[in-house]
C-alpha positions as CSV (number, residue, x, y, z in Angstrom):
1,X,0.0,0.0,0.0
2,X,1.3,3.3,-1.5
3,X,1.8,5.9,1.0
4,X,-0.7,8.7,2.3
5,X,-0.2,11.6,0.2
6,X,0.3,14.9,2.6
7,X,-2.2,17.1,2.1
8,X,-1.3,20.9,1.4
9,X,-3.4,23.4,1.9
10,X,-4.1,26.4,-0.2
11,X,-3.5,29.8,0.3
12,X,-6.8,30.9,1.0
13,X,-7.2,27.8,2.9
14,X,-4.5,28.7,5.0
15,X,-5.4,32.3,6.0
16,X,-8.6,30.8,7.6
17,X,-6.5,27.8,9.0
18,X,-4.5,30.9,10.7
19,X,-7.2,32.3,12.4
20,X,-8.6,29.6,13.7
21,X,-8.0,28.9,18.2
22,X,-9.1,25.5,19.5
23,X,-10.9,25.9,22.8
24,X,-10.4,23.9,26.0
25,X,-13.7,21.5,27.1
26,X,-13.6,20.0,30.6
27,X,-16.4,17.4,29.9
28,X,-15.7,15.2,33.1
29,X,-15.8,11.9,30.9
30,X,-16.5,9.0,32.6
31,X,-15.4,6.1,30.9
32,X,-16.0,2.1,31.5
33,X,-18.2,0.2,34.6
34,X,-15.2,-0.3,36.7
35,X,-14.9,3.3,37.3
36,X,-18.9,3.2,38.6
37,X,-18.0,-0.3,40.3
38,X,-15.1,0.6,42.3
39,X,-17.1,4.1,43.5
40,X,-14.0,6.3,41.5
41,X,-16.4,8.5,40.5
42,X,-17.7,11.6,42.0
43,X,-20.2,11.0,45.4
44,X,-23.2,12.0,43.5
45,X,-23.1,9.5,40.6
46,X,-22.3,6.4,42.8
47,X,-25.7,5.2,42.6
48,X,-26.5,5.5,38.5
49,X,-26.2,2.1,38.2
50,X,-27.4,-0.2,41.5
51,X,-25.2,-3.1,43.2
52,X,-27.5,-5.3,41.9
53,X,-27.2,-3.4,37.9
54,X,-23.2,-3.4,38.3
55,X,-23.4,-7.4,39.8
56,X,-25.0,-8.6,36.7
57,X,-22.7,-6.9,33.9
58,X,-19.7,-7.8,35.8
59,X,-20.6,-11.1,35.5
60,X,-21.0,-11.0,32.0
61,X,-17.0,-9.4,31.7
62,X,-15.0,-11.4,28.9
63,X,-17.6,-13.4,27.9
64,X,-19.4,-13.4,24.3
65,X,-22.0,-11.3,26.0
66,X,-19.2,-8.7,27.4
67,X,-21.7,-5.5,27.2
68,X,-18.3,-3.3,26.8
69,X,-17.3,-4.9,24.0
70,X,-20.4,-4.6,22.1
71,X,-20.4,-1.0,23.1
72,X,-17.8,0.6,25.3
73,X,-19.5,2.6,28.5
74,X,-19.3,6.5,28.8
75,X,-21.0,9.4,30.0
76,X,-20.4,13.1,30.3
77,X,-21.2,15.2,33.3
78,X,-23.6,17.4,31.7
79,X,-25.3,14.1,30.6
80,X,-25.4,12.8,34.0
81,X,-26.8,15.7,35.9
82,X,-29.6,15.9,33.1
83,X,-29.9,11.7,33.5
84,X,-30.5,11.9,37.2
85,X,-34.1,12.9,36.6
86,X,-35.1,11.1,33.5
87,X,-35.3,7.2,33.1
88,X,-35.4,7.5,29.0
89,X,-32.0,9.4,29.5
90,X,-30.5,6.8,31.5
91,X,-32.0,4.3,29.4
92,X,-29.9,5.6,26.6
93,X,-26.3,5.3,28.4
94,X,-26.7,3.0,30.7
95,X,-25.6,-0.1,29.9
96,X,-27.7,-3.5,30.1
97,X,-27.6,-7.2,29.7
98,X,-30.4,-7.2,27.7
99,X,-28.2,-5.7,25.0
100,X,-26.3,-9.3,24.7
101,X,-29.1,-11.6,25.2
102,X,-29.6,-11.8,21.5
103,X,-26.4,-10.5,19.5
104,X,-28.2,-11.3,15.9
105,X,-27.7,-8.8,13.7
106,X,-25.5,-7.1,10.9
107,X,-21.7,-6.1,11.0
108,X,-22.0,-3.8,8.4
109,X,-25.7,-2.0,8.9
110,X,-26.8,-1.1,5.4
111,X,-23.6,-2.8,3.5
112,X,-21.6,0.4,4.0
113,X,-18.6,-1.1,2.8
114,X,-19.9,-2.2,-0.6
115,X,-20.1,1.9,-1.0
116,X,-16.9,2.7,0.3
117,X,-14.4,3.7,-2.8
118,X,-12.2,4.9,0.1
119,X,-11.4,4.6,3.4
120,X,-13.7,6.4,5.5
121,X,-15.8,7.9,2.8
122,X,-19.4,6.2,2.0
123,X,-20.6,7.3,-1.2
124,X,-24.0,5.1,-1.4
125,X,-26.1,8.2,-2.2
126,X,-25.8,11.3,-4.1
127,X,-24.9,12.3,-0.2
128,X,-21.1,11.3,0.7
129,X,-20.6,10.1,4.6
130,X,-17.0,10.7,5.8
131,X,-16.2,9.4,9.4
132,X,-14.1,11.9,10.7
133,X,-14.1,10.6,14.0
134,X,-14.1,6.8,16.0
135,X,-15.6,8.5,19.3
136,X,-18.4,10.5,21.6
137,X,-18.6,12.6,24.5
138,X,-21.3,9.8,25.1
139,X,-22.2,6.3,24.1
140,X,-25.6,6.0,23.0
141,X,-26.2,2.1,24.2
142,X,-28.3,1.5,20.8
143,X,-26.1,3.2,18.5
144,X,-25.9,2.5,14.5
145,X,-22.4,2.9,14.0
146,X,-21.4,0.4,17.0
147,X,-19.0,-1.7,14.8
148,X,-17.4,1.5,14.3
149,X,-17.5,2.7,18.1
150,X,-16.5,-0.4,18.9
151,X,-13.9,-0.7,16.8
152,X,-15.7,-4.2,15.2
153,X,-13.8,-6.3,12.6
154,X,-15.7,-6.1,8.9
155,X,-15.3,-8.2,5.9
156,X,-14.7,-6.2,3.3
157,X,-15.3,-6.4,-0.4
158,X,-12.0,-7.5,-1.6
159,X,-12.7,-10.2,1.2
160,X,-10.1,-8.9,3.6
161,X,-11.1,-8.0,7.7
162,X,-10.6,-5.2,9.4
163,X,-12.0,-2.7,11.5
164,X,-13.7,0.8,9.6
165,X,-11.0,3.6,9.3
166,X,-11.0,6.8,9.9
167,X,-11.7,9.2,6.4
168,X,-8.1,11.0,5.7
169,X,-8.8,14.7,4.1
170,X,-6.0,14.5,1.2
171,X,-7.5,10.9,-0.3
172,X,-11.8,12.2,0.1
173,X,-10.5,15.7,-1.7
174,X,-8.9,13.6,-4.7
175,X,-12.0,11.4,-4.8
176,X,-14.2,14.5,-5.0
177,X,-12.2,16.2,-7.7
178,X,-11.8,12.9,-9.6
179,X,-15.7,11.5,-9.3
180,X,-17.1,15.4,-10.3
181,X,-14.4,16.2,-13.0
182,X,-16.0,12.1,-14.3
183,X,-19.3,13.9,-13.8
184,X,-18.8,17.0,-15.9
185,X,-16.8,15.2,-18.8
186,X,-20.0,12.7,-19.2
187,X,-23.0,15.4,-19.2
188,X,-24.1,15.5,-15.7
189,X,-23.9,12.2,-14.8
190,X,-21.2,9.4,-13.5
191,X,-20.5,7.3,-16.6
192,X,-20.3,3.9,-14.4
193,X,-22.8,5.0,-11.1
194,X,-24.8,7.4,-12.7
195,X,-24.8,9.7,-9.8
196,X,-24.4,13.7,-10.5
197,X,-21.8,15.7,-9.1
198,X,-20.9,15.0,-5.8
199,X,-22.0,18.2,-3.9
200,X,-23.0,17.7,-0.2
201,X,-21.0,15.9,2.6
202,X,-21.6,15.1,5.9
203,X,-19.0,14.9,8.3
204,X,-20.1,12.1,11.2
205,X,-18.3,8.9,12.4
206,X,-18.3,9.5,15.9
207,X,-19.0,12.6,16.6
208,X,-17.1,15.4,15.1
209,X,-17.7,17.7,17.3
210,X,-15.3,15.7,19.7
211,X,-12.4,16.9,17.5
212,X,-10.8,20.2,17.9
213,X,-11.7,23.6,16.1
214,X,-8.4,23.2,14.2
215,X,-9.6,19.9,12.8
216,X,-13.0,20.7,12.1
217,X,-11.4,23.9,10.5
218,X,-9.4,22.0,8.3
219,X,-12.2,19.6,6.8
220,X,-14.8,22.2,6.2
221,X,-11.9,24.3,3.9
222,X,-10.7,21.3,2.0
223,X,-13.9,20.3,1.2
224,X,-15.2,23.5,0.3
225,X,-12.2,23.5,-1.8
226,X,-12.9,20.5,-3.5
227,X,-15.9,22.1,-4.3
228,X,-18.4,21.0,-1.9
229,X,-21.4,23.1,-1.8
230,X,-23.1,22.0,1.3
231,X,-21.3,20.6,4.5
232,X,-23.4,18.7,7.1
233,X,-21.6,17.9,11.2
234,X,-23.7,15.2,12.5
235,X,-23.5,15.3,16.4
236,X,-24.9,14.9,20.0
237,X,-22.8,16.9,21.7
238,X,-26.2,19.6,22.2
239,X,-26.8,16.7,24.3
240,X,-24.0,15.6,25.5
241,X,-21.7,18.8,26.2
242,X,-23.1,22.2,24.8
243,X,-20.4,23.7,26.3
244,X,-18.4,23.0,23.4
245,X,-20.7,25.2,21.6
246,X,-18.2,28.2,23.0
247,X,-16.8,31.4,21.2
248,X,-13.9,29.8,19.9
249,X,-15.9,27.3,17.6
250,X,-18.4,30.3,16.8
251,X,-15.3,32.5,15.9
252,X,-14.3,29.5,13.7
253,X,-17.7,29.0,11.6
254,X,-17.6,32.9,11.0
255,X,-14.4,33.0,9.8
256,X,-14.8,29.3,7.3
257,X,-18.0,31.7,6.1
258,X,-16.2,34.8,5.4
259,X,-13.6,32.7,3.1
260,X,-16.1,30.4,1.4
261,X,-19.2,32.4,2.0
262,X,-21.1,30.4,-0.9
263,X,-20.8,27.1,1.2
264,X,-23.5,26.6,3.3
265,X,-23.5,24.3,7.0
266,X,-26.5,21.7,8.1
267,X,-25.9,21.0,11.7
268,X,-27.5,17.9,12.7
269,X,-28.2,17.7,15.6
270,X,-29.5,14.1,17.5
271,X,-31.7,15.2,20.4
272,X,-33.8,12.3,21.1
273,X,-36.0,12.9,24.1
274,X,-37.0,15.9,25.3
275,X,-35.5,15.7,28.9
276,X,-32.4,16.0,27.2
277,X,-32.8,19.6,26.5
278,X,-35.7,21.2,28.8
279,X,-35.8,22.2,32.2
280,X,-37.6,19.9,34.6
281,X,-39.2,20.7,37.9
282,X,-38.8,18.5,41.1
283,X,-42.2,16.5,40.1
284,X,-41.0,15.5,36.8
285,X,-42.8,18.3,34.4
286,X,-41.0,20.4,32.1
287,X,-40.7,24.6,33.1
288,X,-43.2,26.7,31.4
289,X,-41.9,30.1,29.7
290,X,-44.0,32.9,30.5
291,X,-43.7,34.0,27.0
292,X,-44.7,31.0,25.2
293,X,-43.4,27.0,25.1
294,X,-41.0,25.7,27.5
295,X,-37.5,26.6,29.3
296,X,-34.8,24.9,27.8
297,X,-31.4,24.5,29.8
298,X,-29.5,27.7,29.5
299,X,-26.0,26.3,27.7
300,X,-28.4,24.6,24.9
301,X,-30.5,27.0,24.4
302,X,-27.3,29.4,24.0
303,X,-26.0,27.3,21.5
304,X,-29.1,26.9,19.6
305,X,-29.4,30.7,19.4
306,X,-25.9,31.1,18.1
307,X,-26.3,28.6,15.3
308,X,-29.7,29.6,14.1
309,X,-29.0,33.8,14.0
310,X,-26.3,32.5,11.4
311,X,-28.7,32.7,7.9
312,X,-26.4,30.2,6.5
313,X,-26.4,27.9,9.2
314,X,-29.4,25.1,8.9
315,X,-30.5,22.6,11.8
316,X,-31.8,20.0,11.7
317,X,-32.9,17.1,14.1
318,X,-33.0,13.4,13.7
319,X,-33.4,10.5,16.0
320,X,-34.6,6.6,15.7
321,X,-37.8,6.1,17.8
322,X,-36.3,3.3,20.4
323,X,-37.3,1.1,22.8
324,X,-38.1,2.4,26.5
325,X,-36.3,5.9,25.5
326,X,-38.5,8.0,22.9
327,X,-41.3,5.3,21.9
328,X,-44.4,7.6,23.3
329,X,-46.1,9.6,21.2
330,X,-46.1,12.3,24.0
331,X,-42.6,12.8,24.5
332,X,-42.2,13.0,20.8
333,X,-45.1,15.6,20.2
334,X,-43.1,17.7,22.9
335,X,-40.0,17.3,20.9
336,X,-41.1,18.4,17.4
337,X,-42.8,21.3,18.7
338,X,-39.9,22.9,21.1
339,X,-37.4,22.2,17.9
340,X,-39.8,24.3,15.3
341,X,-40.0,26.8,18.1
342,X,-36.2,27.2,18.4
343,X,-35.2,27.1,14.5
344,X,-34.8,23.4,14.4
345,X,-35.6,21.4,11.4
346,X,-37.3,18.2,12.2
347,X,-36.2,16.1,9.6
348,X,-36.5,12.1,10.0
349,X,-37.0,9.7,12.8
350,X,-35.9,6.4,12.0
351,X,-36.8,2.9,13.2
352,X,-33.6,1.1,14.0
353,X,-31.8,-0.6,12.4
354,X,-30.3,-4.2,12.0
355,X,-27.0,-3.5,13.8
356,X,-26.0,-6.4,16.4
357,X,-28.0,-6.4,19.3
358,X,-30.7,-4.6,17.4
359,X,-33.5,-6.8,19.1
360,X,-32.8,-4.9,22.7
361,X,-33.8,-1.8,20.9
362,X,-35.7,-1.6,18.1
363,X,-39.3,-1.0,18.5
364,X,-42.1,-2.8,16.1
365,X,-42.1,-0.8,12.5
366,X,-46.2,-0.3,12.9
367,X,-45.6,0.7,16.0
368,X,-43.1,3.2,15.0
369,X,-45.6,4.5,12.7
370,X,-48.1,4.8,14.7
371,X,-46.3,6.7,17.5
372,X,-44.8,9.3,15.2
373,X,-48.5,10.0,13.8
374,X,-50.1,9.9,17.4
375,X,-47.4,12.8,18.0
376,X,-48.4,14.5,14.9
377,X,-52.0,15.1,16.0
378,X,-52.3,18.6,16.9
379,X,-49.0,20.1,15.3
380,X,-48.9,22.7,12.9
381,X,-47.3,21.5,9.1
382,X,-44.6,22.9,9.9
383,X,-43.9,21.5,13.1
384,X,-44.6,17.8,11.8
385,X,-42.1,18.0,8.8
386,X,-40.7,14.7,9.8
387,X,-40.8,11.4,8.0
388,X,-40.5,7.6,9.8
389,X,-37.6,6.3,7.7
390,X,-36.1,3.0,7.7
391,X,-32.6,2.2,6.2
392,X,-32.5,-1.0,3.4
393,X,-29.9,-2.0,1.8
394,X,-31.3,-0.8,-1.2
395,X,-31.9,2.9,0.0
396,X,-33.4,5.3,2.5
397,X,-37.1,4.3,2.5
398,X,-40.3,5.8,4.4
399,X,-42.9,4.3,5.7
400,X,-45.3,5.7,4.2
401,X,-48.8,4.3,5.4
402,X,-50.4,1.5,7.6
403,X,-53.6,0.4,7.3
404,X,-56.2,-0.7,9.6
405,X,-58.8,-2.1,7.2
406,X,-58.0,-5.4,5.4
407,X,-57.7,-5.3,1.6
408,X,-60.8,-7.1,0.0
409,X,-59.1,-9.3,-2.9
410,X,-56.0,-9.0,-2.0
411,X,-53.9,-12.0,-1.1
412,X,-52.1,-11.3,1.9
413,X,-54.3,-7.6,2.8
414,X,-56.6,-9.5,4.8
415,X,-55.0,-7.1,8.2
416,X,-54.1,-4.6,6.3
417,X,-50.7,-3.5,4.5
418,X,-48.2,-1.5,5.1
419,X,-46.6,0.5,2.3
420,X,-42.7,1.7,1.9
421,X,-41.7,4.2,-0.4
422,X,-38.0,4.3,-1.2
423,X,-37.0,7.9,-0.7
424,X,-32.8,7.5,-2.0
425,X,-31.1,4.4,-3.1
426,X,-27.6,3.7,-4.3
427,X,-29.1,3.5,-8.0
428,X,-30.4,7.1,-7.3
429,X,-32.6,9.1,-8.9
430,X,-34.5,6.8,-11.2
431,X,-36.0,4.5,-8.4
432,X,-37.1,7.3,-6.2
433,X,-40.8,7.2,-4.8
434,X,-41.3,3.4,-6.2
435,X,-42.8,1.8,-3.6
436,X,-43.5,-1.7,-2.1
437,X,-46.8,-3.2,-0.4
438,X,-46.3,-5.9,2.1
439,X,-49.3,-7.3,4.4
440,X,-49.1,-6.4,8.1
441,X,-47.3,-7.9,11.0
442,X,-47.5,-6.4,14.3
443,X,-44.3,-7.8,15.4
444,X,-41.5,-7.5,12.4
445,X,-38.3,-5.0,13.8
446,X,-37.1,-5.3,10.3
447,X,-37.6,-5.7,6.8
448,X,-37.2,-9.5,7.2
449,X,-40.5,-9.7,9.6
450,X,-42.3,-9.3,5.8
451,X,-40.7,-12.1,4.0
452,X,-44.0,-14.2,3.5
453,X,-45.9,-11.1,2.7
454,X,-44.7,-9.1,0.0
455,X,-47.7,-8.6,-1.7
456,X,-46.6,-5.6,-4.5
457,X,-42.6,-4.7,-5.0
458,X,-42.6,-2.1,-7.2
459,X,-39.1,-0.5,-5.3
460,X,-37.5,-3.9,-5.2
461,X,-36.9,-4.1,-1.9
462,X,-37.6,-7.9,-1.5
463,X,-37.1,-8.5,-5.2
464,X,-33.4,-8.2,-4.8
465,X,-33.1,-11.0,-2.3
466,X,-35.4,-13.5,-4.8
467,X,-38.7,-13.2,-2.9
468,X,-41.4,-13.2,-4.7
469,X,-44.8,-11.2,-3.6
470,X,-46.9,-13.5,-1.8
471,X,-49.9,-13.5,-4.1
472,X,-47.4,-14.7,-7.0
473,X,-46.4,-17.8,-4.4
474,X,-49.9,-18.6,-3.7
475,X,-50.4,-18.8,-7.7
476,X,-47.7,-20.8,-8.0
């Protein structure tokens, strides 16, 4: 393997690189169940997790079912103090042996890899991914990227195993310039994927916002550079720490936007239960502002403000809708509402998806449905923007509709359908909005729970595995 090419800079690039001060977080991180087991952590968070909570995964340490090694254990301060007073919060980072009781599942969520022309970089839609970062402030306990957090071994294409790397800016800003110059010398589209010109990246991994202003610096003016229109951070630090929100990293965006002031940032945020960012009083229920919705903690709210007085600053929220954490229709109405009020986008919540240990998490896909709609009643259009997506290996797809009626006449209606529409697949555009009809089942966490009821598959979604729809088996 040839060498990693160094990277140079421009000079524009390096005048905003100049200007640029990293700031200095104090997050009070604490990392792994010993520290909680042995009591080296501060008096007040002795008793997150009970003797009788630590007894269990200790005894599951170094076994198959090791709950760190599916997911390594960590928690902020900031988290904590919010966690203390909200079982969905704890839910999320605390960790459990239900996690490993079933460990079915994918080690490459959505075939990632098969989309990966380099390391790093996922380039599956006409979105590329690049994880810029193997860590959180936080672990979310049901987290997609856990092969990545948890620094899992994949098979790759060329049949070789290894963990998922880390993106590396010089190699993504060749790609870029190679796959769009492709793009303009073939009329607008890639002669071999057929995609257009690579114009929007999200920066993820891990969270990026765990990296230093320098090295967010650097990523946002190569790839604007490269010619990268719009550039997405994906993060929970909001949650997590919105400390690191400070001056420093606000000093940073403003500078990046006075150098490439035609590029444009989408900050998406992952917020995924209100507690997370309102104020609570001592019986549980949220602070009401005197001038209209709810208090939100101060250093969020601060943050929020910053980002969204920024006209070329977007943000958006997405979460999955999981088990025991958001799953009520309630907690989600609150959610969607306190986001449009603040200049936050609600823009998908997802079921989960097939990553291993998914059956601890994931909640029913009718289910899902139907508590996102419950939440819906009541909201304004612009408050209830957001779509239940689930990710196939295909594409992005919604679910669109369930039904409560059965289907007279049609084979495998008789309790209703439910109907997916694929939204973005790695063919792109031409298979947008095709959709497929399966019959219901109250209990499938995953495309697989409608096998033996494909009824129409217009998208392909079970057509690409070789199943048939399920009146075409009965004919047959």
């Amino acid at each position: 393997m040839s060498a990693v090419k160094k990277y140079l800079p421009s000079q524009r690039e390096q005048a905003f690189l100049d200007k640029v001060v990293n700031g200095k977080y104090d997050r009070q991180i604490i990392t792994g169940i010993a520290k909680f087991a042995s009591g080296d952590v501060s008096q007040d968070m002795r008793g997150f997790y009970s003797q009788e909570e630590l007894d269990r995964i200790l005894e599951l340490k170094g076994t198959v079912k090791d709950l760190e090694a599916r997911m390594p254990i960590k928690i902020t301060r900031h988290y904590y103090e919010q966690a203390q007073y909200s079982r969905p919060m704890q839910t999320l980072v605390k960790a459990s042996p239900k996690e490993t009781y079933d460990l079915d599942g994918a080690e490459d969520p959505g075939k990632q890899m098969t989309y990966s022309p380099r390391e790093g970089l996922i380039h599956k839609y006409e979105l590329g991914l690049l994880y810029v970062a193997s860590t959180c402030s936080a672990h979310c306990r049901f987290c997609y990227r856990e092969e990545l957090i948890g620094r899992k071994e994949i098979t790759r294409e060329d049949g070789t195993v290894a963990p998922k790397g880390l993106a590396q800016l010089g190699e993504i800003v060749e790609y870029i310039g190679e796959h769009n110059n492709a793009v303009a010398a073939n009329g607008g589209r890639h002669p071999e994927t057929g995609r257009e010109k690579l114009r929007e990246i999200l920066m993820s991994g891990g969270d990026p916002m765990v990296l230093g202003n320098k090295n967010i610096a650097a990523w946002l003016a190569g790839l604007a550079e490269a010619g990268v229109e719009t550039i997405r951070i994906g993060t929970k630090e909001l949650a997590f720490h919105p400390q690191r929100f400070d001056q420093t990293f606000f000093a940073m965006l403003d500078a990046f936007h006075e150098a490439y002031p035609e590029v444009s940032l989408r900050i998406m945020v992952h917020f995924n239960h209100p507690d997370e960012f309102l104020r609570k009083k001592p019986d549980g229920g949220y602070v009401d502002n005197p001038g209209g919705g709810l208090h939100w903690i101060r250093e969020t709210r601060v943050a929020v403000k910053e980002l969204a007085r920024r006209e070329w600053i977007t943000i958006h929220n997405q979460s999955p809708i999981i088990r025991d954490i958001n799953d009520d229709a309630e907690a989600l109405r609150t959610m969607q509402r306190e986001m449009a009020r603040r200049g936050i986008n609600n823009h998908y919540f997802f079921c989960g998806r097939d990553m291993v240990g998914h059956k601890a998490f994931n909640v029913p896909i009718e289910r899902a449905w139907q508590i996102l709609n419950e939440s819906q009643k009541g909201q304004s259009g612009v408050e209830a923007h957001a779509r239940l997506s689930i990710t196939h290996y295909k594409g992005k797809t919604e679910v669109a509709a369930v039904t409560n009626e059965p289907l007279p006449g049609v084979a495998g209606g008789e309790r209703g359908v439910v109907i997916f529409k694929l939204l973005r697949s790695a063919a792109d555009a031409p298979d947008r909005c095709k959709v497929t009809i399966v019959g219901r089942n109250p209990d499938a966490i995953w495309f697989s729970g409608y096998n033996d009821r494909v009824i129409y598959d217009e998208a392909g979604l079970y057509s690409i595995y070789g199943i048939n729809p399920a009146f075409q088996q009965a004919a047959e």
